[in-house]
N, C-alpha and C positions, 0 to 999 in steps of 0.2 A: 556661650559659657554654661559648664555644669552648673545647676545648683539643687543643693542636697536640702529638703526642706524636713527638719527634726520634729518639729513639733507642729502634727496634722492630723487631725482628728474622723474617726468616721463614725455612721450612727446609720448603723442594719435600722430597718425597721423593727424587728424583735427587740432592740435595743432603748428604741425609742418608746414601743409600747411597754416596757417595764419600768421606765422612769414614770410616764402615765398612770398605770396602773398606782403605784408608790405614791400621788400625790404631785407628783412632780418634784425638780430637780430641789432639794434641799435651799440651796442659792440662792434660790429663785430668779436667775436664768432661763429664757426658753430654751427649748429643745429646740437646734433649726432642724431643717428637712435635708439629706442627704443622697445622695444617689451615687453609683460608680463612675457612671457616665459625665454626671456633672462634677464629680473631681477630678477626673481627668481633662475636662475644661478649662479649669479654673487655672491645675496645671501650667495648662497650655498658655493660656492668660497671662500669666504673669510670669515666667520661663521658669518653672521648677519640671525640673527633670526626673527627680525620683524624690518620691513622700516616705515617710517613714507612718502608717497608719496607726493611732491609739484611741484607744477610750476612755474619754478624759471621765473625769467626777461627775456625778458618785460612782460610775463605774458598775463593776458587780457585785459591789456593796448594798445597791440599792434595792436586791432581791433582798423579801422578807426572811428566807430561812439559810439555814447553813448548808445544805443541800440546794436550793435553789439557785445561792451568791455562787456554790461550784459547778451548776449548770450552765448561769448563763457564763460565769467565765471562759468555759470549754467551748460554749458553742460560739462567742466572740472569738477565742483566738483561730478555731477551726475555719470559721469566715472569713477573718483575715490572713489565714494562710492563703486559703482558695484564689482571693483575690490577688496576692504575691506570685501564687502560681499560673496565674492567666498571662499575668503581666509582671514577671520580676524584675525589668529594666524601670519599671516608674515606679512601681510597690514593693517596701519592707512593711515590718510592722514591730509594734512592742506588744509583748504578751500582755495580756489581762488576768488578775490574780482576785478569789476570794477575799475575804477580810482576811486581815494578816493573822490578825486573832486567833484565825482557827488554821492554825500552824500544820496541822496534817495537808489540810483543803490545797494549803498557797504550797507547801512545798512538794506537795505530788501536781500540781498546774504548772509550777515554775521548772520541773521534768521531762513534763510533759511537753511543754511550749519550748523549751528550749534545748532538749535532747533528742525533740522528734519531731516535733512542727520548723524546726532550726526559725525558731523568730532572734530577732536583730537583740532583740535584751526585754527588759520587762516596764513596766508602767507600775510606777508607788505613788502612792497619795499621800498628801504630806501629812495624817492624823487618820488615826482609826478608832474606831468604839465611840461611846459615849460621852470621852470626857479628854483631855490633853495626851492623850499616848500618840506622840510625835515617835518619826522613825528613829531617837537618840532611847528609846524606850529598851528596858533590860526585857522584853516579852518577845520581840525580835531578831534578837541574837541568831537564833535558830535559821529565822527566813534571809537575815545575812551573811552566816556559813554557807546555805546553799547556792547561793547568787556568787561568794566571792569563789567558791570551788570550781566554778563552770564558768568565773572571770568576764562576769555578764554586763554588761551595758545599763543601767538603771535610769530610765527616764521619772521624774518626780516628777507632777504635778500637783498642785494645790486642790486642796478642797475645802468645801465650807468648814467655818470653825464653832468649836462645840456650843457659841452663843450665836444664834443666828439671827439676834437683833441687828438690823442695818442701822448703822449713821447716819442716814437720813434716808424717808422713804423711798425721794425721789434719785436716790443714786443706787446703781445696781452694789450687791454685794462683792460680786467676784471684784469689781474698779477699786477696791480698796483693800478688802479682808486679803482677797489671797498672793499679793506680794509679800503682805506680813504673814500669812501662814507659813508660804516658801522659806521666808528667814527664818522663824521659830525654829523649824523640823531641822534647817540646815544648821542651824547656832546649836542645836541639840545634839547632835551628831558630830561637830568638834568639840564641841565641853564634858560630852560620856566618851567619846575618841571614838565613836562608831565609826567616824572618817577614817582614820588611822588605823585601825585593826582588820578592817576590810578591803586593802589596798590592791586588790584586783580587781575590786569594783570601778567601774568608771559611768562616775554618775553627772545627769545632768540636771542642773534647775532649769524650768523654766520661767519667762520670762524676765532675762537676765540677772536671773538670784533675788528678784522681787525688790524688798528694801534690801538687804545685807551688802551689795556693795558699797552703799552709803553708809552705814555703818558700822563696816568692818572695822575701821581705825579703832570706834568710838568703843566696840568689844574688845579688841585684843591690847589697847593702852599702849600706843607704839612709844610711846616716851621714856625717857628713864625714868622722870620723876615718878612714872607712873606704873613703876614695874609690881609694888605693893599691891596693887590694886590687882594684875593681871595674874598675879599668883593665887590668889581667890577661885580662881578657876580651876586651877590646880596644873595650870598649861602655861608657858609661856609666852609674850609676846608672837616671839617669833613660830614657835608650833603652832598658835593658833592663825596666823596668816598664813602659812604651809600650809595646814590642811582645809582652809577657805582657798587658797589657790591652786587644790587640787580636783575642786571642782569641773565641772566642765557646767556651759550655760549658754541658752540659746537666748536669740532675741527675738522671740513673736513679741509683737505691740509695743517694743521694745528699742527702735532704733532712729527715734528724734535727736538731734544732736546733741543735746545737753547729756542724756543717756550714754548715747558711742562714747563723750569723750573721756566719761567718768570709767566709762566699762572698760575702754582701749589703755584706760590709766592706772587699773588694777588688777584688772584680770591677765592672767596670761594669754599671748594672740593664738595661741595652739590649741586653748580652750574654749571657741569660742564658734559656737553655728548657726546655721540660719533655721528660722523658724516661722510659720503664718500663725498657726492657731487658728486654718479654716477648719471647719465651716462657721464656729463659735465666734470669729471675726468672723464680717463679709467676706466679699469677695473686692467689695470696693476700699474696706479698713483695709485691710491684706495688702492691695494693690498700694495702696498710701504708703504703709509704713514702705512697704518693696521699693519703689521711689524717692522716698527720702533715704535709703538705705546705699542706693544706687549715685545718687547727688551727692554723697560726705565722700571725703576727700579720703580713701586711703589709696597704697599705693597696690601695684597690681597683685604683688606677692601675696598681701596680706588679704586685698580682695579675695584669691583664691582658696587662699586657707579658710575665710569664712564662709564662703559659699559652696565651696564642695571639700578640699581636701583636709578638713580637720575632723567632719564628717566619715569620709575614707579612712582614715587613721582610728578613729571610734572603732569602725567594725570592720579593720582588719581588710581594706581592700586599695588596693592602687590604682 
């Protein structure tokens, strides 16, 4: 059986030495070790048939200057085109973008990347700068014209959030912070209607939309009693469920039953992919979740659709 894996991370050694250099990952996450060779292993391991490659957080943010953040972006996505082009049956990739901030930088990259390098869509983080400018932010507008023009594929992943006090020492940051980042950026983005105004965008959250599937109800007040409330938004109950289920969302670390059954209960089945989140999972996390993913009870149709063809329907391929 094909299976299409969205959300799969790679880490050039240049990539790695600039996190280093920086201090390291903001997160405070390590850096694992990467190789070509060893993801095509891992691959093989646990049957993914083609990776979609990205650069997860901080990304090319994490160069010190504004020239630097558009260096290494360039010379990330030119690597992972290279590696597409070794092997385009097992490798895509999502472009890698400057800070959004610097709106000249990401929109001659996201051009670049995807009118020349033909990458599969782009990689957004879910907060940029110094302080809460989630992607529902009016400073953006600009780099979501570009992306819905070219009807681009938008992979989001979470990054550290602008307090990077942990919860407690002994638990890592990303196991908690960035589910609720994922929700923040995405509840941003239907309450400015960035969802809505950008509707050839086809974006994905990762980690099946963090917290917000559990608390979509609790945002959008599906109740009548409770329609006073959901007009506060200035949206309706039902606009704001429509543009929460026009999501798309993968499931790395994401597919324990209690998870599937909430997911299978509100998402739509057409929006919905598979995901590792190697190498930042192991290769033994990966293989787990892959397993219990493989044991939940759906039927074949729908297996399909989530492991390859809802995937193929993303970028446009049969």
């Amino acid at each position: 059986m094909s299976l299409i894996d969205t959300h799969h991370h790679f880490v050039p050694e240049f990539y790695a030495q600039a996190v280093k250099d920086a201090g390291g990952d903001p997160s405070g996450w390590p850096t694992p070790s990467w190789s070509a060779e060893g993801d095509i292993a891992f691959m093989d391991k646990i049957g993914v048939t083609k990776a979609i490659l990205s650069l997860t957080a901080p990304g090319a943010v994490i160069a010190p200057t504004t020239e630097k953040r558009r260096a290494l972006a360039r010379k990330a996505n030119e690597y992972a085109a290279a590696k597409r082009d070794e092997d385009a049956q097992r490798w895509g990739f999502f472009a890698s973008l400057p800070c959004l901030l610097d709106t000249e930088g990401a929109l001659a990259e996201i051009k670049y990347a995807l009118d020349v390098l033909k990458a599969e869509g782009v990689t957004l983080f879910t907060r940029y700068g110094s302080g809460n400018q989630y992607l529902g932010s009016p400073e953006f507008k600009p780099i979501w014209e570009g992306l819905n023009s070219r009807k681009a594929v938008v992979f989001i992943h979470p990054t550290h959030p602008a307090d990077t006090t942990r919860v407690n020492p002994l638990l890592p940051q990303p196991a908690i912070d960035y589910p609720h980042e994922t929700t923040r950026t995405a509840v941003g983005m239907i309450i400015t209607n960035t969802k809505r105004s950008y509707p050839d965008c086809k974006v994905i959250l990762s980690h099946a939309g963090g917290t917000l599937p559990f608390l979509i109800t609790r945002i959008c007040t599906v109740s009548k009693e409770a329609a006073a409330t959901a007009r506060i938004y200035g949206k309706s109950s039902e606009e704001i469920m429509e543009d929460f289920r026009s999501f798309y969302f993968d499931l790395a670390l994401s597919s324990s039953e209690a998870v599937l059954n909430l997911v299978l209960e509100v998402i739509p089945h057409d929006h919905i992919t598979y995901g590792s989140d190697f190498p930042y999972a192991s290769p033994d996390k990966s293989l787990g979740f892959k397993q219990i993913l493989d044991g939940f009870p759906l039927d074949p149709e729908l297996r399909d659709k989530i492991y390859f063809g809802n995937a193929n329907n993303l970028f446009n391929k049969s």
